[in-house]
C-alpha positions in Angstrom: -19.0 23.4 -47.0 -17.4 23.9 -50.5 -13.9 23.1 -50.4 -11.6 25.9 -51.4 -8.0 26.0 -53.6 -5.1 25.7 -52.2 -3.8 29.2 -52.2 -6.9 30.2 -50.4 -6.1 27.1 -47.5 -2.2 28.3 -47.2 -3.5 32.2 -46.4 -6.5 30.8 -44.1 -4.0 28.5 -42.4 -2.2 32.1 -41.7 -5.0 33.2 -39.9 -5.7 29.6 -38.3 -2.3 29.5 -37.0 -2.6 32.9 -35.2 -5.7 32.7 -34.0 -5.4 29.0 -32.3 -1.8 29.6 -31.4 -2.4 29.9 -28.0 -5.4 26.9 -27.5 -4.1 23.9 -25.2 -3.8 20.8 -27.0 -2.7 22.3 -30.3 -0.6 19.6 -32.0 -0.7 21.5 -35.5 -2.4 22.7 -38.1 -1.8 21.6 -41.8 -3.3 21.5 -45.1 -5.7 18.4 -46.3 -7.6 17.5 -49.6 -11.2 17.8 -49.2 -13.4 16.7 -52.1 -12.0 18.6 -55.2 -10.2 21.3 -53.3 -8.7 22.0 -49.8 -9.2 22.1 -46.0 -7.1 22.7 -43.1 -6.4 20.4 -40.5 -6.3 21.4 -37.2 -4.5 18.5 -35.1 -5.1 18.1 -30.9 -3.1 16.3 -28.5 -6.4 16.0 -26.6 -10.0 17.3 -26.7 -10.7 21.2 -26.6 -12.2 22.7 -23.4 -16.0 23.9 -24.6 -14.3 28.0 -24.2 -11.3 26.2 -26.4 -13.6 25.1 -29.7 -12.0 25.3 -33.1 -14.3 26.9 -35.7 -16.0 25.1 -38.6 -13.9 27.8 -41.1 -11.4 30.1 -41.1 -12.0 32.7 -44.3 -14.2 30.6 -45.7 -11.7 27.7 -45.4 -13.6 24.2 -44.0 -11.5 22.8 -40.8 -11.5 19.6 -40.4 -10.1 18.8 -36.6 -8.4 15.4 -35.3 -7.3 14.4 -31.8 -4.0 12.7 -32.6 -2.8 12.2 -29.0 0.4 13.3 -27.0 3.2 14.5 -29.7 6.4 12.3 -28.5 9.9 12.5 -29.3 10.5 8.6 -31.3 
């Protein structure tokens, strides 16, 4: 996937953010470098159910995902 710019990664994060709002295990979703441009990073506290899965791009925006765990109060 070709990385996109960052003003294309903050609208698809947009989208991302409504889209996956409601998906269990959501941690958060952020912006990353990828390559020469941008990706967004979809964070989970734990695994997606197979009906849960997070897309490989949203508007042409790759997604990168990482299970981070349980987010805790330090």
């Amino acid at each position: 996937m070709k990385p996109a710019s960052l003003e294309a990664a903050r609208a698809a994060k947009v989208a991302a953010l409504a889209a996956l709002g409601s998906l269990g295990g959501l941690a958060g979703i952020g912006i990353t470098r990828a390559g020469s441009g941008y990706a967004l990073k979809v964070n989970l506290s734990e695994p997606p159910s197979p009906e849960g899965s997070v897309p490989e791009e949203f508007d042409g925006v790759p997604v990168t995902v990482e299970i981070v765990g349980p987010v805790r109060k330090r």
